[in-house]
TIVO-2410 file (N, C-alpha, C; in nm, 3 decimals):
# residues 52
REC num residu      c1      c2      c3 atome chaine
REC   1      X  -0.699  -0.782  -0.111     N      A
REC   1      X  -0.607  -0.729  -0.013    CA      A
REC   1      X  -0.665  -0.601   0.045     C      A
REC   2      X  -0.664  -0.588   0.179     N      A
REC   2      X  -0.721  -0.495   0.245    CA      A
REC   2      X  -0.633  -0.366   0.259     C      A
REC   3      X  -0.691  -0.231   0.283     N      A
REC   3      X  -0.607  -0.092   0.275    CA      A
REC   3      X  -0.533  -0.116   0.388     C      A
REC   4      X  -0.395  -0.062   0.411     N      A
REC   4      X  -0.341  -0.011   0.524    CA      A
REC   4      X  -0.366   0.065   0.563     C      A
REC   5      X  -0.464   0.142   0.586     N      A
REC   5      X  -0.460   0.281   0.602    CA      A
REC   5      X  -0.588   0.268   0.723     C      A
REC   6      X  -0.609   0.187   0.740     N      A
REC   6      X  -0.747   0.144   0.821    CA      A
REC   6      X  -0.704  -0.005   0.874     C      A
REC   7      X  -0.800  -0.023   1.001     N      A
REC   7      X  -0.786  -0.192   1.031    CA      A
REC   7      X  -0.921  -0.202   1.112     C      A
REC   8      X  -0.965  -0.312   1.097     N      A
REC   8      X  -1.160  -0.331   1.185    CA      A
REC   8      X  -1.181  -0.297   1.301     C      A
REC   9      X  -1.230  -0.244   1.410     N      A
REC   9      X  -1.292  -0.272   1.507    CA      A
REC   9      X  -1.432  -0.313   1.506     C      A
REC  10      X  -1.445  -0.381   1.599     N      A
REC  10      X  -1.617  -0.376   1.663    CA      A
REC  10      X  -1.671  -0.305   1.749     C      A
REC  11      X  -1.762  -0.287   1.764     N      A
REC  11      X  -1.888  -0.182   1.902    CA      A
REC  11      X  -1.974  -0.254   1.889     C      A
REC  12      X  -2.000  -0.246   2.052     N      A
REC  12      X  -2.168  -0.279   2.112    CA      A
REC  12      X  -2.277  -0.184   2.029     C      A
REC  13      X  -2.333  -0.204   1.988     N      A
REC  13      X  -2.499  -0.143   1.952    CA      A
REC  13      X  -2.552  -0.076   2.033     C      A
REC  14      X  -2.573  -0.115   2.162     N      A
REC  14      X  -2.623  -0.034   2.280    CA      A
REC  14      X  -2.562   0.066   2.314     C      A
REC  15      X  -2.440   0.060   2.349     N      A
REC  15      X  -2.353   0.168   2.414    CA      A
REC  15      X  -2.228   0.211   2.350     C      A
REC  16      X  -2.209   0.193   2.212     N      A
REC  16      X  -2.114   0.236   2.172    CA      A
REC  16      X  -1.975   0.190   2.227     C      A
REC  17      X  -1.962   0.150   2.279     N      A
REC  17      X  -1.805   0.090   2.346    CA      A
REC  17      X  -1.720  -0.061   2.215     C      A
REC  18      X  -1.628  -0.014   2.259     N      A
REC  18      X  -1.534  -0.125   2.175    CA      A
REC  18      X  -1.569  -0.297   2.217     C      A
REC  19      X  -1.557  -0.348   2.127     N      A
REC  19      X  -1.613  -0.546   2.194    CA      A
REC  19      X  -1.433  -0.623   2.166     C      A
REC  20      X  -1.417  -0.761   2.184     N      A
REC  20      X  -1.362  -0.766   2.106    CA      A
REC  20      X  -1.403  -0.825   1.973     C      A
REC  21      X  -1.330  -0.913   1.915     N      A
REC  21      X  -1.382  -1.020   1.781    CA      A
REC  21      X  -1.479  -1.084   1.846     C      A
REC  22      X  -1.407  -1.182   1.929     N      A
REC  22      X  -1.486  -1.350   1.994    CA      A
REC  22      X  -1.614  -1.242   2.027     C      A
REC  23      X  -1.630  -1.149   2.113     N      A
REC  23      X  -1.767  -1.102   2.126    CA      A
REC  23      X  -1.881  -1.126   2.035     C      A
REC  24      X  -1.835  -0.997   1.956     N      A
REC  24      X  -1.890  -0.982   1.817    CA      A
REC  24      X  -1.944  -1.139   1.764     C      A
REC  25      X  -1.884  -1.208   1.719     N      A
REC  25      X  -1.900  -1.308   1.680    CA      A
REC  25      X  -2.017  -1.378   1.737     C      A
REC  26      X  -2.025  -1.379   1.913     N      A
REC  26      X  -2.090  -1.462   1.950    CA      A
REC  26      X  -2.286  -1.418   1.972     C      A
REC  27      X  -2.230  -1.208   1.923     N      A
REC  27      X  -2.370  -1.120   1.954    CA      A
REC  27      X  -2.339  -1.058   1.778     C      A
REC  28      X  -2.368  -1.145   1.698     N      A
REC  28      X  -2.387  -1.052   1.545    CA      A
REC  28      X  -2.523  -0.951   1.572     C      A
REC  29      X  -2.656  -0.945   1.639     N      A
REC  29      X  -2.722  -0.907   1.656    CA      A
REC  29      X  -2.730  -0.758   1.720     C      A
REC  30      X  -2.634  -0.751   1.833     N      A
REC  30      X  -2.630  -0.635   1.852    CA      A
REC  30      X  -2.427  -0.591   1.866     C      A
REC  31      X  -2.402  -0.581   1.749     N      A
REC  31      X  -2.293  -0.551   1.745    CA      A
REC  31      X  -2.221  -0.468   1.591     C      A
REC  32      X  -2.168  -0.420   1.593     N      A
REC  32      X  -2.128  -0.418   1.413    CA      A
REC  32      X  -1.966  -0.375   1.408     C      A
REC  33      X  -1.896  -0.418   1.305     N      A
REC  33      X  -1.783  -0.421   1.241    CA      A
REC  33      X  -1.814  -0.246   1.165     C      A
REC  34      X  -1.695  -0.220   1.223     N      A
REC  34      X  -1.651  -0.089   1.156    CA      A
REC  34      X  -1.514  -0.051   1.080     C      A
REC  35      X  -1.430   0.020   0.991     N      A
REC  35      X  -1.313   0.065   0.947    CA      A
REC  35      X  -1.264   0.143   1.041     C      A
REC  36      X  -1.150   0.130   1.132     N      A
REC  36      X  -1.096   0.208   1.237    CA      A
REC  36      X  -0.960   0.266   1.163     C      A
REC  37      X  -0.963   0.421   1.119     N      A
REC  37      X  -0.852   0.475   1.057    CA      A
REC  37      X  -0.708   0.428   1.172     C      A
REC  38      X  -0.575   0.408   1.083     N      A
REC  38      X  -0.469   0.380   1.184    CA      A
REC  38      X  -0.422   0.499   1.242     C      A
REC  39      X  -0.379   0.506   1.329     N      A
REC  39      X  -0.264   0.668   1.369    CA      A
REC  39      X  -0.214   0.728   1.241     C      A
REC  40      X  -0.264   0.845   1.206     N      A
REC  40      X  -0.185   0.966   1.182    CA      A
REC  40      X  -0.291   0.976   1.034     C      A
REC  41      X  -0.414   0.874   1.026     N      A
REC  41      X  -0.465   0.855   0.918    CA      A
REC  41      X  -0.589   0.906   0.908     C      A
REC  42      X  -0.683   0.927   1.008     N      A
REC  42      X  -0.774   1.031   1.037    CA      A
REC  42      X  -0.804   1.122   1.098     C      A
REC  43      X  -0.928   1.203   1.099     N      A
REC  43      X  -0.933   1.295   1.080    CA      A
REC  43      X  -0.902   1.359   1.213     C      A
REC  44      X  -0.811   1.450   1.251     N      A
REC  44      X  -0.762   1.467   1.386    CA      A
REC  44      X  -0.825   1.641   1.407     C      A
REC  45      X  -0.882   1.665   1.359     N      A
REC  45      X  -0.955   1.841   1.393    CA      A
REC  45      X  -0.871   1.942   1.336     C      A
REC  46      X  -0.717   1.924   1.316     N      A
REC  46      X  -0.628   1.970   1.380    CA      A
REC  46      X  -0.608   2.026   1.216     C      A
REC  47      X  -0.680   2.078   1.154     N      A
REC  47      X  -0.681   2.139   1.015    CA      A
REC  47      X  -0.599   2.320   0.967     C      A
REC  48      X  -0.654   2.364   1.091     N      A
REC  48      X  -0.581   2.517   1.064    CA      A
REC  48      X  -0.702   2.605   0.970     C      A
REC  49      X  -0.796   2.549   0.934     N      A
REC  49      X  -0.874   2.612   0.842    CA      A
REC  49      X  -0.936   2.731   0.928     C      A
REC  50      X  -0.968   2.824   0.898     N      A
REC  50      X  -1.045   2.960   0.969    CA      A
REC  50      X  -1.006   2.978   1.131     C      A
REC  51      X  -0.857   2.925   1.133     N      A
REC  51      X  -0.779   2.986   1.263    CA      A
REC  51      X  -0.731   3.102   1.240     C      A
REC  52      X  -0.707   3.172   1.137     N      A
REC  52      X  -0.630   3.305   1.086    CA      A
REC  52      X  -0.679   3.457   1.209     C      A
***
């Protein structure tokens, strides 16, 4: 069973841009599957650390 806390995307290899699945699928070569954190689950900058 997979985390909730994350769900897959894909990217082009070349240019960094989002694919969809069927893409991916049809270019395994230049493409790769990544962990895409969900809303409110990564890392947003927004820390407060050495704002004082």
């Amino acid at each position: 069973m997979g985390s909730k806390n994350s769900h897959p995307g894909y990217r082009d290899s070349k240019n960094g841009q989002f694919v969809t699945e069927r893409v991916a699928k049809r270019r395994p070569a230049t493409t790769q599957k990544e962990s895409i954190p969900n809303p409110g689950r990564g890392d947003t900058g927004r820390s407060g650390k050495g704002k004082r």
